[in-house]
ZAFI-87208 format. One line per field, with one value per residue: residue in one letter; chain; y, x, z of N, C-alpha, C in turn. Coordinates in steps of 0.1 Angstrom, whole numbers, m for minus. Example, Ala and Ser with C-alpha at 12.3 -4.5 7.8 and 13.67 -1.06 7.14 Angstrom:
! ZAFI-87208
res = (a  s)
chain = (A  A)
n_v = (m57  m22)
n_u = (132  128)
n_w = (78  71)
ca_v = (m45  m11)
ca_u = (123  137)
ca_w = (78  71)
c_v = (m33  0)
c_u = (132  129)
c_w = (78  79)
This chain:
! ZAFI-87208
res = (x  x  x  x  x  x  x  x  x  x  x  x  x  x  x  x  x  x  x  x  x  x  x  x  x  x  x  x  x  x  x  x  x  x  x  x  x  x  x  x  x  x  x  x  x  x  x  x  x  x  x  x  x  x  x  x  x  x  x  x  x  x  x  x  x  x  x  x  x  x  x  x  x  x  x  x  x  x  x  x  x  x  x  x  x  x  x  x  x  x  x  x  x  x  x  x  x  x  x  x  x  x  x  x  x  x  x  x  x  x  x  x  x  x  x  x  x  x  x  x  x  x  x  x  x  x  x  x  x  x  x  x  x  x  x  x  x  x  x  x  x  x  x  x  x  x  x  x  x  x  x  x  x  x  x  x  x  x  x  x  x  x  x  x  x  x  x  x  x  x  x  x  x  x  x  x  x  x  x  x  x  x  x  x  x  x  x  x  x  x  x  x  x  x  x  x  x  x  x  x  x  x  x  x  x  x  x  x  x  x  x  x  x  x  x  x  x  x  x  x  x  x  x  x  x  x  x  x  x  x  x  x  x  x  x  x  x  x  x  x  x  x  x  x  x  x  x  x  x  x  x  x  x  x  x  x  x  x  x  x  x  x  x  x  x  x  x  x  x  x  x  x  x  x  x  x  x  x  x  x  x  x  x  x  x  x  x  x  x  x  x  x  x  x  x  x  x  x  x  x  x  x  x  x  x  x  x  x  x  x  x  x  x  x  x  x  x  x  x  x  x  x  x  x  x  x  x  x  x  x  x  x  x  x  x  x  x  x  x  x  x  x  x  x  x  x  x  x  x  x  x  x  x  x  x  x  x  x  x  x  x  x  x  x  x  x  x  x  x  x  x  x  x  x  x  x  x  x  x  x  x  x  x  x  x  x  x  x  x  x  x  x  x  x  x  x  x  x  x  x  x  x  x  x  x  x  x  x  x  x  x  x  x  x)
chain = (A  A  A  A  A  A  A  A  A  A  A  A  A  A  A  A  A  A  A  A  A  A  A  A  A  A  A  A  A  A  A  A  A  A  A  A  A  A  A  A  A  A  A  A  A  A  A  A  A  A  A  A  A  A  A  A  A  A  A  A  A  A  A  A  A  A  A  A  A  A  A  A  A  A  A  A  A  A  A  A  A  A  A  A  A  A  A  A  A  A  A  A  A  A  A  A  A  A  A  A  A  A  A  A  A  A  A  A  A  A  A  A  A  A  A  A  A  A  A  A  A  A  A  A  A  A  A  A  A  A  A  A  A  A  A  A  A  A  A  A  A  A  A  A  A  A  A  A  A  A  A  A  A  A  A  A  A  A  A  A  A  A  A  A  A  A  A  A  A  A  A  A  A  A  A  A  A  A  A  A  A  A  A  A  A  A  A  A  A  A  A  A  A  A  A  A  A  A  A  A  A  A  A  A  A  A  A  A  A  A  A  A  A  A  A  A  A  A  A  A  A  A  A  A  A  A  A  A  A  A  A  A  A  A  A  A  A  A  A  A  A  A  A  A  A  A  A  A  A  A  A  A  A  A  A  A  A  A  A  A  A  A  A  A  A  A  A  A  A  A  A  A  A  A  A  A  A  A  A  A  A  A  A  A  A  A  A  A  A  A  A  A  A  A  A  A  A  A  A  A  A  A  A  A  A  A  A  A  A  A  A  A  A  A  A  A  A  A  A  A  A  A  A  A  A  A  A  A  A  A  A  A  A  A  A  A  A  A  A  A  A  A  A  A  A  A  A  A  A  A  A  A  A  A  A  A  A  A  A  A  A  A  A  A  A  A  A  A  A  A  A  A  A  A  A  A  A  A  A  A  A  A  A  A  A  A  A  A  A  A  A  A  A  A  A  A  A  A  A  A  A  A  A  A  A  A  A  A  A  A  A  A  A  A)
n_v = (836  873  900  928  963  988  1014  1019  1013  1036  1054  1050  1051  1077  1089  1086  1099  1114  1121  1108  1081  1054  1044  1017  1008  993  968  940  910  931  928  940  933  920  939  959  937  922  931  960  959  950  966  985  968  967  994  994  994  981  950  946  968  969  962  937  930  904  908  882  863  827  829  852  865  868  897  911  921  953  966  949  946  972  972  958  962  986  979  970  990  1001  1020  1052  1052  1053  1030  1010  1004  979  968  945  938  953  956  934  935  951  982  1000  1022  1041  1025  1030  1060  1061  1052  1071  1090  1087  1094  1086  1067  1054  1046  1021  1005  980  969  945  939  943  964  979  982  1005  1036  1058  1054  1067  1089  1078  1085  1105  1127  1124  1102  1092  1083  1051  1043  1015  994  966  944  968  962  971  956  934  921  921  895  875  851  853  868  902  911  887  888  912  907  884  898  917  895  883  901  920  908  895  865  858  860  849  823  789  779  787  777  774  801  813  798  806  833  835  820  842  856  853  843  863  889  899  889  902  929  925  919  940  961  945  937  921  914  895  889  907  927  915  911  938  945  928  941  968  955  945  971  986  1019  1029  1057  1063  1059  1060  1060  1046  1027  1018  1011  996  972  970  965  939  924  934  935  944  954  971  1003  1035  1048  1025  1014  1035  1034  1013  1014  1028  1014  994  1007  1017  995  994  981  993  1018  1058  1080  1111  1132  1159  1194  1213  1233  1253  1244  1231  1201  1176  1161  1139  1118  1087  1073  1039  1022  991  977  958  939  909  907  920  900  877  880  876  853  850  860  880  886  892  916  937  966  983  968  978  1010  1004  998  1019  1035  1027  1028  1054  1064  1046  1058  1082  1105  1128  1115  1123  1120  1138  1170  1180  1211  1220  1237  1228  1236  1254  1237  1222  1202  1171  1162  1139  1134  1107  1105  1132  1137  1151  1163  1180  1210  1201  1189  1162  1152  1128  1099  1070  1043  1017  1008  1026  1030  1039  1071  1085  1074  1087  1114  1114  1106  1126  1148  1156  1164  1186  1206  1213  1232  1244  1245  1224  1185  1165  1133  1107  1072  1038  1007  992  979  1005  1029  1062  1089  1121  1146  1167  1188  1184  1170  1140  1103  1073  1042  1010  994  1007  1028  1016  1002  1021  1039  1065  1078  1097  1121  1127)
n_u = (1011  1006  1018  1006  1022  1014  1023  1048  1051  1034  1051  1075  1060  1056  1081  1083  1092  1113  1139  1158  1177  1158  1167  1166  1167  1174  1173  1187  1164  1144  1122  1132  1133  1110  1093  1107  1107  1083  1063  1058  1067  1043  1025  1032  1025  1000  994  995  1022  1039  1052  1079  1093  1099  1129  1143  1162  1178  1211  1221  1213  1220  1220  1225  1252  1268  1263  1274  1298  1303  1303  1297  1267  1263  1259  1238  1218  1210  1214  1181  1165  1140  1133  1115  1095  1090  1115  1119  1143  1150  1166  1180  1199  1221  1253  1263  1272  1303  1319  1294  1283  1292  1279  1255  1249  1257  1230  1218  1219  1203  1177  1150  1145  1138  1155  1156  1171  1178  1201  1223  1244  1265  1281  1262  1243  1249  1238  1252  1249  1238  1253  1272  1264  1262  1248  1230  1209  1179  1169  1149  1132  1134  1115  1112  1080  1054  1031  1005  1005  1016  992  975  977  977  963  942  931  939  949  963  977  994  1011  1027  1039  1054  1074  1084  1087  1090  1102  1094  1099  1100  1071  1059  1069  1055  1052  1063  1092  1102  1106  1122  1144  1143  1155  1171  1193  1196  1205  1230  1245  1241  1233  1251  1273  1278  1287  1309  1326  1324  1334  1357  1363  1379  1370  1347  1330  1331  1311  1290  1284  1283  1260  1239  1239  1230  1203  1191  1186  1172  1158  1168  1194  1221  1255  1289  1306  1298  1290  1309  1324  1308  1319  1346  1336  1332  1356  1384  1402  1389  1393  1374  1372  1355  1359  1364  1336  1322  1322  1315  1285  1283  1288  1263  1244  1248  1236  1217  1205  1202  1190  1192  1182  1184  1182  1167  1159  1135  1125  1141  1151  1173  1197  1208  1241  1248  1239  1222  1193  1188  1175  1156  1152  1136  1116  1118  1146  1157  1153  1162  1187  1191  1186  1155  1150  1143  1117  1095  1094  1071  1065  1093  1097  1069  1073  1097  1083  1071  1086  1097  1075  1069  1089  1088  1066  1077  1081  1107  1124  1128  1144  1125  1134  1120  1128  1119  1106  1110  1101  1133  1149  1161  1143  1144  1122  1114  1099  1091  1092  1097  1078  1083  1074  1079  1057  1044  1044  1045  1039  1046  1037  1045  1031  1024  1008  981  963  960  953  980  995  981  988  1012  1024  1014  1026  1048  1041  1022  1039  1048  1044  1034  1013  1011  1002  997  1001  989  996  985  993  966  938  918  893  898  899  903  915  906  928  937  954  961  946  955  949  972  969  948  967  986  973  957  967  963  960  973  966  939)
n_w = (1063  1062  1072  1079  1074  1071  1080  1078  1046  1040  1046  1027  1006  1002  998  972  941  952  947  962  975  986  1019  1035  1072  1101  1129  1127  1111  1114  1097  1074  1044  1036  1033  1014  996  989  1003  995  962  958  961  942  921  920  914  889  882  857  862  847  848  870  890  907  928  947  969  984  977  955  930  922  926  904  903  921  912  910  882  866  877  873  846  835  854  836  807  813  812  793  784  788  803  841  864  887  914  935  956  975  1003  996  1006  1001  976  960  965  966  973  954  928  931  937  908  895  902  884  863  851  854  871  904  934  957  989  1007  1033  1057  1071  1094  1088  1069  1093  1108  1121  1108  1081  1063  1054  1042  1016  1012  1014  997  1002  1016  1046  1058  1091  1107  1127  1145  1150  1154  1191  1183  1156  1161  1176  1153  1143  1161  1177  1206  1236  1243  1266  1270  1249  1252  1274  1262  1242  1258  1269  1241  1225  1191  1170  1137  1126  1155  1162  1147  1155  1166  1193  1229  1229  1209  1205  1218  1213  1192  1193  1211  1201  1174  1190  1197  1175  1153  1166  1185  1170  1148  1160  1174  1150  1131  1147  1152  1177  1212  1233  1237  1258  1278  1267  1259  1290  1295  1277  1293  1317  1311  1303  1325  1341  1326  1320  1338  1350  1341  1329  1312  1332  1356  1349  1343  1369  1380  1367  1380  1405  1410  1393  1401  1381  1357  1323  1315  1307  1312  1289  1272  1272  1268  1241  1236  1238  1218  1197  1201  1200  1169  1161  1162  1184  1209  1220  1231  1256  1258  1288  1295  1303  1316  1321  1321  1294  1284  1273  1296  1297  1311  1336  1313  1298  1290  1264  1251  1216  1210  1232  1235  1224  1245  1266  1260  1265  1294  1299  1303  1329  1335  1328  1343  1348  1351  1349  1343  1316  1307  1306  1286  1261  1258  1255  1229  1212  1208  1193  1167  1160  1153  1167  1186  1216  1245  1281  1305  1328  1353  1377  1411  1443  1477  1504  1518  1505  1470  1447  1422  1397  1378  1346  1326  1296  1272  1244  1213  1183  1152  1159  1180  1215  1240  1273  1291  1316  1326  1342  1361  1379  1395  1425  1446  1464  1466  1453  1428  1431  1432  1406  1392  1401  1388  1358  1363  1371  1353  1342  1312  1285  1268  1257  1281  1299  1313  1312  1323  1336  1329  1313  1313  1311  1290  1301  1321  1342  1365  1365  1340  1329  1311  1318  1303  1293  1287  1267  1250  1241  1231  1207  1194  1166  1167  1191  1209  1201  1209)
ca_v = (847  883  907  943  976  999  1026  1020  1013  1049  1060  1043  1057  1094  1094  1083  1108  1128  1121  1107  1070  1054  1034  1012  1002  988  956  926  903  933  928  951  927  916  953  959  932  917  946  975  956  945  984  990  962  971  1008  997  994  971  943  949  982  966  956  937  923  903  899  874  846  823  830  867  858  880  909  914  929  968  971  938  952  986  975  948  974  997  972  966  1002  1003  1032  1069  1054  1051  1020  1009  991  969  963  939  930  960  958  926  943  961  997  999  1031  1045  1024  1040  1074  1062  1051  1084  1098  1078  1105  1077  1055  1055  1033  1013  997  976  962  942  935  952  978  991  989  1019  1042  1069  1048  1078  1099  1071  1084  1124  1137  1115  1088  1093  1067  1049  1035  1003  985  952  947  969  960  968  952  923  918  914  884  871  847  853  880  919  909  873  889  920  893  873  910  920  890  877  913  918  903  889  854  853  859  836  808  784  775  793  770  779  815  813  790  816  849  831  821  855  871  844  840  878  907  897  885  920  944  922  913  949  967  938  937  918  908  893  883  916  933  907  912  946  944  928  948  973  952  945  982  993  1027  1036  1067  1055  1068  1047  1057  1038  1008  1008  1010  986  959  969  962  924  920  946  935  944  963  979  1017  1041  1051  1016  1009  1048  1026  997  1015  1036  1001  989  1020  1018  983  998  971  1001  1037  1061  1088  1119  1139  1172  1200  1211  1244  1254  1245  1225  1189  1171  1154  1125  1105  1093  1059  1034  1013  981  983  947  934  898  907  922  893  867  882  876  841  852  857  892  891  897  933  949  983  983  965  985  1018  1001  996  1030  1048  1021  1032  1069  1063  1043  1071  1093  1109  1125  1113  1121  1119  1150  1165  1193  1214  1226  1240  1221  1251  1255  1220  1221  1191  1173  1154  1134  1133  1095  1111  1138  1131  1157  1161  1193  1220  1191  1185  1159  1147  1111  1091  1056  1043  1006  1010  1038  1024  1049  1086  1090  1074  1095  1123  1114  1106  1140  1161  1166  1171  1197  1216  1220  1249  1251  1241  1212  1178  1155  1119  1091  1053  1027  991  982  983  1011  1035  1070  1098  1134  1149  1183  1198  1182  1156  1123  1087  1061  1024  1009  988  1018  1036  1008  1000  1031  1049  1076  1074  1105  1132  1137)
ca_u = (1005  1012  1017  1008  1033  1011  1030  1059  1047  1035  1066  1079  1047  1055  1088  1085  1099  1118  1151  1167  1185  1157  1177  1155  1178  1169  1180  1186  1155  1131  1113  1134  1134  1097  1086  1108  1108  1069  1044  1062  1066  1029  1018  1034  1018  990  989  994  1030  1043  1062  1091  1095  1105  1138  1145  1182  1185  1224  1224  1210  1235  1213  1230  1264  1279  1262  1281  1306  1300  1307  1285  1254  1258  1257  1231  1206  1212  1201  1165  1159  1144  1123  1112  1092  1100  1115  1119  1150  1144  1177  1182  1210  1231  1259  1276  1286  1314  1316  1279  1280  1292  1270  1239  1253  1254  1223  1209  1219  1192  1162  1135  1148  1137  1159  1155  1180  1181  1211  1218  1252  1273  1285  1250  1238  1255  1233  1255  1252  1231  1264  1283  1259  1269  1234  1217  1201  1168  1165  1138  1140  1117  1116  1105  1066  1049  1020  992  1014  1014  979  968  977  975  949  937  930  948  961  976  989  1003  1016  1035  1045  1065  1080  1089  1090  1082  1108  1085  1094  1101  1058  1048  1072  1043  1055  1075  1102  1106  1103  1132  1158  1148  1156  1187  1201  1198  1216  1244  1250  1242  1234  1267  1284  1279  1291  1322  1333  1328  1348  1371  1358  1385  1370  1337  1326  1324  1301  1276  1280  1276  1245  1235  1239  1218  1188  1186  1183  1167  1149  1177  1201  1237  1264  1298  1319  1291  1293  1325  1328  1306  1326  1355  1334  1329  1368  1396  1415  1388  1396  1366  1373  1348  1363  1354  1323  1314  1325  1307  1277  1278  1285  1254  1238  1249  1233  1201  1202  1192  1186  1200  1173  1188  1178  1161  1156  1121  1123  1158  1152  1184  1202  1219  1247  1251  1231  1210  1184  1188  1164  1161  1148  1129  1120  1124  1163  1166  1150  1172  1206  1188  1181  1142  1147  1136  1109  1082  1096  1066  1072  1102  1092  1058  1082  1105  1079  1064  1092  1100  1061  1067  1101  1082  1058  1080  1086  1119  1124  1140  1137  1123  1133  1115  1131  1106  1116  1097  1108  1147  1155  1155  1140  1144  1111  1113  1088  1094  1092  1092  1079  1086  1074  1077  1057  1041  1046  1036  1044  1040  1040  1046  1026  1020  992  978  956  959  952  992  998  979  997  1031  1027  1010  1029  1061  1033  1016  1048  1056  1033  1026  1001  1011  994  1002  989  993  997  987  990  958  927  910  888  900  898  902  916  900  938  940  961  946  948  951  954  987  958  948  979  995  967  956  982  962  959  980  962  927)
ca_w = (1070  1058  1086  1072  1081  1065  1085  1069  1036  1033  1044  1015  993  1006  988  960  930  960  939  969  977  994  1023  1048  1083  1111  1135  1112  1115  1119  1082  1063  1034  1033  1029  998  985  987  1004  984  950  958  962  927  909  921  916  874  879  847  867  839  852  884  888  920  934  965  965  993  967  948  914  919  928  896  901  936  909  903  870  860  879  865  832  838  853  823  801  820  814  778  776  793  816  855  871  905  918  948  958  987  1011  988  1011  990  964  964  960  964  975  940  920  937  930  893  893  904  876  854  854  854  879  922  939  968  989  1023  1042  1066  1078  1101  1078  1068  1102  1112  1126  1104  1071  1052  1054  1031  1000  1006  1016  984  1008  1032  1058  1064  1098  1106  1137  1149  1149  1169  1194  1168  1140  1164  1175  1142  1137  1172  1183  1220  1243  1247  1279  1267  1238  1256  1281  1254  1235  1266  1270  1236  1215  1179  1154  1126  1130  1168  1169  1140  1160  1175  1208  1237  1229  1197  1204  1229  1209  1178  1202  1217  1185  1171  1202  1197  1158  1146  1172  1188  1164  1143  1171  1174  1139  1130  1156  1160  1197  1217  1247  1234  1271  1288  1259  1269  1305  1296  1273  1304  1327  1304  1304  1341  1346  1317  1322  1347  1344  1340  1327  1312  1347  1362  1341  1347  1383  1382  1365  1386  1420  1403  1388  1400  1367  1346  1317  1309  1313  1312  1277  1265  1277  1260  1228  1234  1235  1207  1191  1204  1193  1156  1152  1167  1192  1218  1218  1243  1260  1265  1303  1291  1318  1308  1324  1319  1281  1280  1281  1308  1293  1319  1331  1307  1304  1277  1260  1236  1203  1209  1244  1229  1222  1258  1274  1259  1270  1306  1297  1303  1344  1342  1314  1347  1357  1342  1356  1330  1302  1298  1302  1274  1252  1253  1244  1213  1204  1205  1185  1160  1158  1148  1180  1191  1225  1261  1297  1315  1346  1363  1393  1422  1457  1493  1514  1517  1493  1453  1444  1407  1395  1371  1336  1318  1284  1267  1231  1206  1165  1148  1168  1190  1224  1246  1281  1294  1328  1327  1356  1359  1386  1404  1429  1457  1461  1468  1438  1415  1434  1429  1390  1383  1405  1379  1350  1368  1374  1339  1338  1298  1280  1260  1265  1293  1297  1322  1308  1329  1331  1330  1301  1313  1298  1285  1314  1318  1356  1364  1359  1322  1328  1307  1318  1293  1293  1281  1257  1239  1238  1221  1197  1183  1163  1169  1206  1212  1191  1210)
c_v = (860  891  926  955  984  1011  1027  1015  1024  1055  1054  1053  1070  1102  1091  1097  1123  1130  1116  1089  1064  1040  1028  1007  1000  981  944  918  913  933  939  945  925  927  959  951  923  928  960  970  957  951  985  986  965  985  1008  999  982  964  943  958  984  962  951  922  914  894  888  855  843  831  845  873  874  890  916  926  943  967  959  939  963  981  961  954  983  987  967  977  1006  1010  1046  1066  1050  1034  1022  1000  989  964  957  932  939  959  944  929  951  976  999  1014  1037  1037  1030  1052  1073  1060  1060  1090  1095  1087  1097  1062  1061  1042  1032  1003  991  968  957  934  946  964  988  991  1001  1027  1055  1066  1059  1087  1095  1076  1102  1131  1135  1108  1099  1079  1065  1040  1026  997  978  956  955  967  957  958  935  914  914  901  872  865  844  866  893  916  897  882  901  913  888  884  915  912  880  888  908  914  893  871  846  850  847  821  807  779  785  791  778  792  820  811  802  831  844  830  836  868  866  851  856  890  909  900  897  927  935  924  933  961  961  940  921  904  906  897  899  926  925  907  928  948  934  930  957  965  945  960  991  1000  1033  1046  1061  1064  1052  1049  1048  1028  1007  1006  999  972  956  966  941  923  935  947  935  954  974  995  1022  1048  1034  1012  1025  1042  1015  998  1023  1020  994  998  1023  1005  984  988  976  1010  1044  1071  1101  1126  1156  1183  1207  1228  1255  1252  1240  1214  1187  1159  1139  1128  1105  1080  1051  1023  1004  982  969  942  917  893  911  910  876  868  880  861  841  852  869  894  895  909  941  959  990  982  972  997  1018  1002  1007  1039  1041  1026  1043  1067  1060  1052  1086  1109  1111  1121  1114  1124  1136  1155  1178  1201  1222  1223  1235  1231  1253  1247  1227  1206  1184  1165  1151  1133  1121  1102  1123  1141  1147  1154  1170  1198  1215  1183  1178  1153  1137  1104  1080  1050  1029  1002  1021  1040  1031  1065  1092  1086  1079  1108  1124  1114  1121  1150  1168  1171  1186  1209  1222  1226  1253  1243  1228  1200  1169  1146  1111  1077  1043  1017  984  986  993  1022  1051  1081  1112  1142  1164  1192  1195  1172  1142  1113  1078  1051  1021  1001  999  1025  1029  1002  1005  1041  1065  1081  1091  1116  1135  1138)
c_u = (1012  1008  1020  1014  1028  1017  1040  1058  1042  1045  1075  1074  1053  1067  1094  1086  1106  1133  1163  1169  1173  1166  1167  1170  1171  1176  1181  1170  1140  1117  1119  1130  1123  1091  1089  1099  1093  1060  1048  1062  1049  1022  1022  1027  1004  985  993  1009  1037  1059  1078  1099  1099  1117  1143  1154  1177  1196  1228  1219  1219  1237  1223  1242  1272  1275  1265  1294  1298  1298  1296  1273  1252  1254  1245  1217  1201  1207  1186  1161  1159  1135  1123  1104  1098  1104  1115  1132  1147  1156  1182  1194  1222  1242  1268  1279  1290  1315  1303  1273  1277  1281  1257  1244  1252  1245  1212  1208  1212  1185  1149  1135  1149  1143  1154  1164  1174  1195  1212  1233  1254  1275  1274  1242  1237  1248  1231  1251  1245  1243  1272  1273  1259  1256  1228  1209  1186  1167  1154  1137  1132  1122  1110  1085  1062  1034  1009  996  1009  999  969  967  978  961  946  934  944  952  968  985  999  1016  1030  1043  1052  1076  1092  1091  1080  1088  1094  1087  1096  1084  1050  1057  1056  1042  1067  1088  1108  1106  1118  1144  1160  1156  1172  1199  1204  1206  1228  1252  1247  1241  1248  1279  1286  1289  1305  1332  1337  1337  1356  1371  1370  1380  1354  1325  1319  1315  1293  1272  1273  1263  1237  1229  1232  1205  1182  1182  1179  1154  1158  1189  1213  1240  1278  1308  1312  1290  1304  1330  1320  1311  1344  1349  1336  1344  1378  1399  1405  1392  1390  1367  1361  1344  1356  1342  1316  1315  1315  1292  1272  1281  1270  1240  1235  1242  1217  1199  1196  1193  1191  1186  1182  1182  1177  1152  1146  1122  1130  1160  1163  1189  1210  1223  1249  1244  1222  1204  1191  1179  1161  1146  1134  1131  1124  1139  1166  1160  1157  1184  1202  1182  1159  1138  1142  1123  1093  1083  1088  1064  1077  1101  1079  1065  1089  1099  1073  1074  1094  1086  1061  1077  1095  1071  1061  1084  1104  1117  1133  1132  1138  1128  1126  1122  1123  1115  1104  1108  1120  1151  1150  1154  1140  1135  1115  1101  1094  1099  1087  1090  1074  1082  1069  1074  1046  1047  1039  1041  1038  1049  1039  1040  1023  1009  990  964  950  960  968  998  994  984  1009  1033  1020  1017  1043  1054  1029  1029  1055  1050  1036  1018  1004  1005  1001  993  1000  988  999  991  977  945  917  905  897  898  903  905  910  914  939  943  950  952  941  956  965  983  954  957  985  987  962  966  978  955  960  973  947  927)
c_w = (1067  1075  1082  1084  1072  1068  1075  1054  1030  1038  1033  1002  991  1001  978  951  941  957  948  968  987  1008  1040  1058  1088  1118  1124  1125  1114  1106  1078  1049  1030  1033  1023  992  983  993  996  969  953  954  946  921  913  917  896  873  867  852  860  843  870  885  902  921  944  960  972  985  959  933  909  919  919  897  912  927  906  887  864  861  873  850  830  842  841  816  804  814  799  773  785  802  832  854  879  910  929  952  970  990  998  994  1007  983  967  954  960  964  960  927  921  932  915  890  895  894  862  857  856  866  893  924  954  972  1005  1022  1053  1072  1085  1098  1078  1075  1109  1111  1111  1088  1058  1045  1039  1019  1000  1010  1004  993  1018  1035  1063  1078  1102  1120  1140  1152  1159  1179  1187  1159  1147  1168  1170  1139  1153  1175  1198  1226  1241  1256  1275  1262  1245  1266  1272  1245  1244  1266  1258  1223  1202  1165  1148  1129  1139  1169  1156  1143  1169  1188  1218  1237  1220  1196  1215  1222  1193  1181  1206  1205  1177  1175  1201  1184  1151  1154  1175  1183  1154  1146  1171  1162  1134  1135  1164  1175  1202  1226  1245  1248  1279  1282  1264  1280  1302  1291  1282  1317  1325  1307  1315  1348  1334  1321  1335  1345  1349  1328  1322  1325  1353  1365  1344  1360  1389  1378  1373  1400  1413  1400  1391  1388  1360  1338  1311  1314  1308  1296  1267  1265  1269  1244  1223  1233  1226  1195  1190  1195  1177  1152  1160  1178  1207  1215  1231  1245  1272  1276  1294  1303  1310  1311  1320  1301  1279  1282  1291  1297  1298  1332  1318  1308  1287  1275  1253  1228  1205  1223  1245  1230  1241  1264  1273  1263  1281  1307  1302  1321  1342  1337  1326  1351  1344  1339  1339  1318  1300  1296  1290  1262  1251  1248  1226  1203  1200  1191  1174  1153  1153  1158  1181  1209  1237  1268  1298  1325  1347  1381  1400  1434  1468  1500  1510  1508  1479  1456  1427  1412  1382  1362  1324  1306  1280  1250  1225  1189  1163  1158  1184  1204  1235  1261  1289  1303  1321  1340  1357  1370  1392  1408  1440  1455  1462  1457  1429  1419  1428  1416  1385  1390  1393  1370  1355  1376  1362  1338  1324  1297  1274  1272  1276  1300  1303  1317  1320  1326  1326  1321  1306  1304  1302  1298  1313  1335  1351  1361  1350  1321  1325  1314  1307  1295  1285  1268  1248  1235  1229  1204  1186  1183  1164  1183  1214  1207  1198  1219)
């Protein structure tokens, strides 16, 4: 069963001959490799590319063993390349051979050759990992399936499946496991034997135990403003003698951060035109991954997890993202109001409640009053929980279903 990422496949398409390194990242597991290496070859041979003219690595197979050396791949590529027209390298799991960086840089210097790389350990998780090629690389960044991506291939209803998409995310072959079981032991496994075991091996992390409590303690309050004094006052109410200072725990989640395992959402004062440093919210990249560090006790806080998954959709969209706040005066009091998101691209601005019902006339108060205090013009749209139809309040403000929002990528735009 193929599971098409057209999205990210014309992001692929779109730069082609733009002379740069292209470098896919993401979480391990989320299909970086299956969109080199089979829907992107696929697009070439199809578009009259001459499969010769393809040249595609993955160094994690035995078959490829020697070409882990630099100097054996360089000159091993170099011979593939026996005329003026383009190739294509396809270079997967580049992060075993050594020196990798430098051979990429040499291979730029081919005039007929677009490369393509993914990685997928520790190393070229690194958020920063574009930096290591000098301002040669663009990043392409992919994340776990999203909603639409998933649906496709889903057999039952938009509420099962949204149902079973909160609670079990969108790694590729967390949603083509056939049972709950098996969607559990593959999510658990994954958080044991590699999210984990990444973030440790790579910054020689010490104290395995209280990163877990902490990515923990993250996805019990995911969508809440915290801070690392926080976290850490909170592991000293639990253990006087813990060690986690506020300094580590600012560590542990730029750790977390570099292997994309969450995203941070900076606090943006909307009026005031400027950030707030601290607090901020944080969010996981797959609700799958956050629902297994919780052994699956939270996976009904749908509040949260529809919240979670609307910002992973903006992000995926291409969206910069942070929290709102708006200040307004009730007589003598400043008051801050809070705006979920505010999603940003180029000269596009959009602002978006998170509402999981809004059933009562005090409830559609309370979610439109910080919109309607941002006095400009840009658009501003309330997401429910629940499949309704498309709507239009007499101040502007839309309501949309968390069903349409998630389905059409172009949801946002009318």
């Amino acid at each position: 069963m193929e599971i098409k990422r057209d999205y990210y496949l014309n992001e692929l398409i779109d730069r082609i001959d733009n002379k740069l390194i292209k470098i896919i990242t993401g979480i391990r597991r989320c299909g970086k490799s299956y969109l080199l290496n089979t829907i992107f070859k696929n697009y070439l041979i199809e578009q009259g590319i001459d499969e010769e003219h393809i040249i595609q690595l993955s160094f994690d197979e035995k078959k490829n063993k020697k070409y882990i050396d630099p100097d054996v791949l360089d000159e091993y590529i170099r011979s593939l390349i026996k005329d003026n027209e383009k190739y294509y390298l396809l270079l997967d799991e580049i992060q075993e051979v050594e020196e990798f960086e430098s051979v990429l840089i040499g291979f730029m210097h081919i005039d007929n050759v677009e490369i393509y790389v993914t990685g997928s350990n520790s190393k070229f998780l690194s958020s920063d990992i574009v930096t290591e090629f000098r301002g040669r690389g663009d990043e392409i960044r992919i994340y776990p399936l999203s909603f639409a991506e998933f649906y496709s291939v889903y057999n039952g209803s938009e509420e099962k499946a949204l149902s079973e998409y909160y609670t079990y995310g969108g790694l590729p072959l967390t949603v083509l496991a056939k049972t709950d079981n098996a969607k559990i032991n593959y999510l658990k496994t994954q958080k044991d034997n590699v999210y984990i075991n990444d973030i440790v091996d790579r910054n020689k992390i010490q104290n395995r135990e209280e990163l877990e409590i902490l990515v923990q303690i993250i996805a019990s309050d995911i969508g809440c403003l915290t801070n690392p004094l926080k976290l850490s006052n909170h592991f000293k109410e639990r253990d006087r003698s813990s060690s986690m200072t506020d300094k580590t725990i600012y560590n542990y989640l730029r750790y977390l951060q570099d292997a994309f395992m969450i995203e941070k959402a900076k606090r943006f004062d909307v009026r005031g035109k400027k950030f707030i440093e601290t607090p901020q919210k944080y969010y996981f990249t797959d609700m799958g991954i956050r629902n297994s560090f919780l052994d699956f006790r939270q996976s009904e806080e749908i509040s949260h997890t529809m919240e979670n998954v609307i910002y992973i959709e903006l992000k995926k969209r291409g969206y910069n993202v942070d929290v709102g706040t708006v200040e307004i005066r009730e007589g003598d009091a400043k008051k801050q109001l809070e705006i979920d998101f505010v999603a940003n691209k180029g000269n596009n601005k959009i602002y978006i409640q998170s509402a999981l019902e809004m059933k009562t006339k005090e409830k559609v108060v309370q979610e439109q009053k910080s919109l309607i205090n941002v006095n400009d013009f840009f658009k501003k749209i309330i997401i429910v929980g629940s499949n309704i139809k498309r709507t239009r309040y007499d101040n502007g403000i839309i309501l949309m279903g968390i069903h349409d929002f998630l389905l059409d990528m172009n949801s946002l735009d009318y």
